[in-house]
N, C-alpha and C positions, 0 to 999 in steps of 0.2 A: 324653687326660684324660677322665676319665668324663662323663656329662651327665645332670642329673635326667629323668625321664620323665616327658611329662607326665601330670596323672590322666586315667584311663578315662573319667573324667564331664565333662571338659573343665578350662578354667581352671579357677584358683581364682578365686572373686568373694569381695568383703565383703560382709554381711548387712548390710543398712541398721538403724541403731537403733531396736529392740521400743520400743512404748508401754508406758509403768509400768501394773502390771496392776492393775486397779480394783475387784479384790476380787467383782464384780457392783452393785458403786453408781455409777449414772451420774455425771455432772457435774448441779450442783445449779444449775436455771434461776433467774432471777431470778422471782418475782411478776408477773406483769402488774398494771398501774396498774387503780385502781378506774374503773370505767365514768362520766363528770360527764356528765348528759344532763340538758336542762333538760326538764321535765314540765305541760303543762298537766293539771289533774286535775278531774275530774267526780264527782259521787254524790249519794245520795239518802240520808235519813237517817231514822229511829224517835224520836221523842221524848216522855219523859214529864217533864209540868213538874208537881214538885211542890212546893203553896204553902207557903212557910215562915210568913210573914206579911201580910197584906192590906194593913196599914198604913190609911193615914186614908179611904183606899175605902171602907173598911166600917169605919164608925164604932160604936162598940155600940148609940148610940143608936137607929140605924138596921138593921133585920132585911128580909130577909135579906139574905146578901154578896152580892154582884154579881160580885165576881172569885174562883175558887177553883184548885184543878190542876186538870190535862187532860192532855193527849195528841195527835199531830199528825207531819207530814210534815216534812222539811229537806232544801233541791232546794241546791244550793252548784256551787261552779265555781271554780277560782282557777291558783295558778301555785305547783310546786316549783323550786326553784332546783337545782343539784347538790351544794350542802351543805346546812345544818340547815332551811330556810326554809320556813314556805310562807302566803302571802297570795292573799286570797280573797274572795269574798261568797258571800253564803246568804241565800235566802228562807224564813222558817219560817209556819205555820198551824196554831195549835192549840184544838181543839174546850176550851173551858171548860166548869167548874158556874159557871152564874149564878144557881141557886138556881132557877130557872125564870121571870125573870125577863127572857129572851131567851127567842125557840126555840131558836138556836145561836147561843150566844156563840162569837164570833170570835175569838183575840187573833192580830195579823201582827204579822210582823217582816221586817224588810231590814236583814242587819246585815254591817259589816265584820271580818273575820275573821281573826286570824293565830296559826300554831304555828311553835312550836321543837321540834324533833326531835332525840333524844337516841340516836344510833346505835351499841346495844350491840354492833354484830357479828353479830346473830342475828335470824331472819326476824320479830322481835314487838320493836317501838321505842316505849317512851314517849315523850311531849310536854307541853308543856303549853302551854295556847291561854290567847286574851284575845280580846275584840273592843271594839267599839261600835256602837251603831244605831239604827234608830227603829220606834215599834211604835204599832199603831192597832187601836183596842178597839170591838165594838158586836156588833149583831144579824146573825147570818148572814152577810154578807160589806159591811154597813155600818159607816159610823166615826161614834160619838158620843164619844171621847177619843182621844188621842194622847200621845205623849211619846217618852223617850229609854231607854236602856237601857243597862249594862257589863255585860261578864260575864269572866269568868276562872274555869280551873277545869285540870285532869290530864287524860290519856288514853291508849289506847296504840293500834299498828296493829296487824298482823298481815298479811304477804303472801301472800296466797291462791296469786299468782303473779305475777309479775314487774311484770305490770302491774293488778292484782288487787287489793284490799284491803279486809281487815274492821276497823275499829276501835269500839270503847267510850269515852263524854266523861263526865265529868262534873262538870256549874260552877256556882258559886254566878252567878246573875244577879238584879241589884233593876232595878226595873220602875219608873220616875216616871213617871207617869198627871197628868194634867190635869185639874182638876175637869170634872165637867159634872152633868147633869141624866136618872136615866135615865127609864124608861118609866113607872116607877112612879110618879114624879114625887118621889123622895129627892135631894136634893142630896146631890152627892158630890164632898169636897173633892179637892185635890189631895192625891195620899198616893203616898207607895213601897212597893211592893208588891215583896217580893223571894220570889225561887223556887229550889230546887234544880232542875236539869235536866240527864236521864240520856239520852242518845244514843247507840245504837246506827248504824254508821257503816258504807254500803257506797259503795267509791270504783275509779272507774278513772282509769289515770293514761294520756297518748299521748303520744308521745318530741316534742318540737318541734324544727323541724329548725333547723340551725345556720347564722347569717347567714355 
């Protein structure tokens, strides 16, 4: 009875099953999750306050104002959270017009600080801030008044680089002052003095490490 031969190339084998061919389009990864790092953040800031109102400081009776705009420094420090947050303080000092009435009118501030962060997806986030504080007025780096202060106002950042950032404020803040007595010898009642104020914002942020 005859007999098959075998092939020249040897057995026959099965060919294990081909993968379905994928045209050149890989398999589609998932995203990686977004980075949540908590941030303490530092900077220093440009500011110009300008007066919207004097209020009863400068009473018209009385010439000249004692309180007008200026311009000054903003030293801040606070905490990002890894979603919208971020709470803080800020020291401010801004040279005033006191009509010459000082050599350098002073106005400080020590104020509490917080935004919300509105994260479009894109390296430039608006916010909008609020705070509260206290603020002390006089000659040079003297206090002949005191008082309290709010502010609330827009803003947006900009990341220079990851941990980098320039941002732009801008909030209406009113100013309640304490009467007192200046140099001139004008009594000056109590009044609220409210101000537009435009901040320029540079900030760095340092990753805080995780408990």
């Amino acid at each position: 009875m005859p007999t098959l031969a075998h092939s020249a190339v040897g057995p026959l084998t099965t060919a294990p099953p081909s993968a379905p061919y994928s045209f050149g389009f890989g398999e589609q990864q998932p995203r990686p999750p977004p980075i949540h790092v908590d941030y303490g953040v530092y900077g220093i800031g440009v500011t110009a306050d300008i007066l919207a109102d004097a209020g009863a400081s400068c009473p018209l009776a009385v010439a000249p104002c004692i309180l007008g705009s200026g311009g000054g420094l903003v030293f801040r420090g606070g905490y990002r959270s890894p979603g919208p947050w971020y709470i803080g303080g800020a020291y401010q000092f801004s040279k005033t017009d006191s009509s010459n009435l000082y050599n350098l009118g002073i106005l400080q501030q020590l104020r509490a600080e917080m935004r919300y962060m509105l994260d479009m997806g894109f390296r430039t986030s608006p916010f909008a801030t609020w705070g509260i504080g206290g603020v002390v007025y006089g000659n040079e780096w003297g206090v002949e008044t005191g008082g309290g202060t709010l502010f609330g106002g827009v803003g947006f950042e900009t990341e220079l680089s990851r941990l980098a950032l320039l941002g732009l404020a801008v909030v209406y803040q009113p100013v309640l002052l304490a009467g007192f007595t200046d140099t001139a010898q004008h009594a000056r009642p109590l009044g609220l003095a409210q101000f537009v104020r435009v901040e320029l914002q540079f900030e760095i942020r340092s990753e805080l490490p995780r408990r």
